[in-house]
N, C-alpha and C positions, 0 to 999 in steps of 0.2 A: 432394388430401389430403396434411400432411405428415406424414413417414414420421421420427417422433420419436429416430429409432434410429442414420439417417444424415445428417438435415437437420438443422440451424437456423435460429431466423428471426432475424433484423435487430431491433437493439436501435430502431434509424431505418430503417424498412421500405423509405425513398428512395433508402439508399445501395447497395440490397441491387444496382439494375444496375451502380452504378459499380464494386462487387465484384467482380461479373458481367465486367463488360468487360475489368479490367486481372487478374485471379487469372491468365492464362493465361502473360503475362510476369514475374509476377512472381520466379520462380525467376531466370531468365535478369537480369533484375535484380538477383537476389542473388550470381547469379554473375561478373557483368560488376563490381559495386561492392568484389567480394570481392578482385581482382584488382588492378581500379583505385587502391583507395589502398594496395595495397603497391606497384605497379609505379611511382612515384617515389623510394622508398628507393632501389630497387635502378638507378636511370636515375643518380640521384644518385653516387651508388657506383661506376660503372662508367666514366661520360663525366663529370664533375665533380670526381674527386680524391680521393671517397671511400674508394676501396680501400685507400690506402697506410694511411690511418687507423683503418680498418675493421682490418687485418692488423694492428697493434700491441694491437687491443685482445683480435684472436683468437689472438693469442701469451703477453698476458696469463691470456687463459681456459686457457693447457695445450696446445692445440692447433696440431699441428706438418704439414706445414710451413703456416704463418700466410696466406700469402699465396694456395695454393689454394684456401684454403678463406675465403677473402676472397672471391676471383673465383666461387667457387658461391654465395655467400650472394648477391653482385650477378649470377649469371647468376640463380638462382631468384626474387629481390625483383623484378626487371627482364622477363628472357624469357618465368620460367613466367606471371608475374604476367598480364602481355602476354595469353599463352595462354589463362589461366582464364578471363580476361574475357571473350573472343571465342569460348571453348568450342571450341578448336583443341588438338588431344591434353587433354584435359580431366583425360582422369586420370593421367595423367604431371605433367602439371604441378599438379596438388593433391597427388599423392604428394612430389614435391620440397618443397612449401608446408610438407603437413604435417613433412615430415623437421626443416627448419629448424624451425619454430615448434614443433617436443617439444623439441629443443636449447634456445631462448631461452628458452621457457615453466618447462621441467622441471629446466633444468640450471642456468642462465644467472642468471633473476629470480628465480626460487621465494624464494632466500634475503631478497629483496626483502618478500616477503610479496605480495597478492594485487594493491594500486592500482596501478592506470596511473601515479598523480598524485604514487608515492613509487618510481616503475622497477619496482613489480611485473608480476606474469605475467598480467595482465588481458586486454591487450590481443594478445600473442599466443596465450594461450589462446584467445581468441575466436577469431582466426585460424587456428588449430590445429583448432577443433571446427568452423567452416565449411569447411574443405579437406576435412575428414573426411567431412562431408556430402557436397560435393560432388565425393568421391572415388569414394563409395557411388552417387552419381546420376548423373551422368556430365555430359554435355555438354547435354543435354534437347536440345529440341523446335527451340527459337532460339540453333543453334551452328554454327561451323563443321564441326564432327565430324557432324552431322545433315547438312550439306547438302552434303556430301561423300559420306554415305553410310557413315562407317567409322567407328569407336573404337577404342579401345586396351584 
């Protein structure tokens, strides 16, 4: 019998195993993907020349001295990024994620207004609310931090 209160049924009752079979990765999915397309900014940034670039723009935002905080923006786009995906210190490195993305999000674009497609805070908002999430959740089931045994 289904128990109305915590179950649902299947709009397509066939896809209900395919559900079944992947719900279980799916977080680690979100966490692995959450990771993945920031950890190119910051690979970019760090071994390609981005930095010097990066540090003019963050001297323009106010922010002294420019080029530490260059090299943070590409150690967290790059190393945490790295981490999140593979759920290695899980919540250190979405605590670094989220710290950047309140800066870009809240300080940076806002003035932009909300689209991705005009420099708004779209898109590190989003980034900003899944580190959060997966500040809150930590590493799950399929992490480094689970099969090590330890978190942060």
């Amino acid at each position: 019998m289904l128990d109305t209160a915590t179950e649902t049924r299947s709009i397509i009752p066939g896809m209900s195993k395919l559900y079944a079979r992947f719900a279980p990765y799916s977080y680690a999915f979100m966490r692995f993907c959450s990771g993945a397309i920031l950890a190119p900014h910051g690979i970019q940034k760090l071994f390609y020349g981005g930095v010097a670039g990066n540090a003019v723009a963050v001297a323009k935002m106010g922010l002294y001295p420019p080029e530490f905080w260059s090299y943070l923006v590409g150690f967290t786009e790059c190393f945490c990024a790295i981490a999140l995906a593979l759920g290695l210190f899980t919540r250190v490195a979405a605590l670094f994620i989220i710290g950047e993305m309140a800066v870009i999000a809240f300080a940076v674009q806002i003035k932009f207004g909300y689209f991705w497609t005009q420099r708004g805070n779209e898109f590190p908002l989003f980034l900003f609310l899944l580190a959060l999430a997966i500040f809150f959740r930590g590493g799950g089931r399929y992490s480094l931090d689970h099969l090590i045994g330890k978190e942060v």
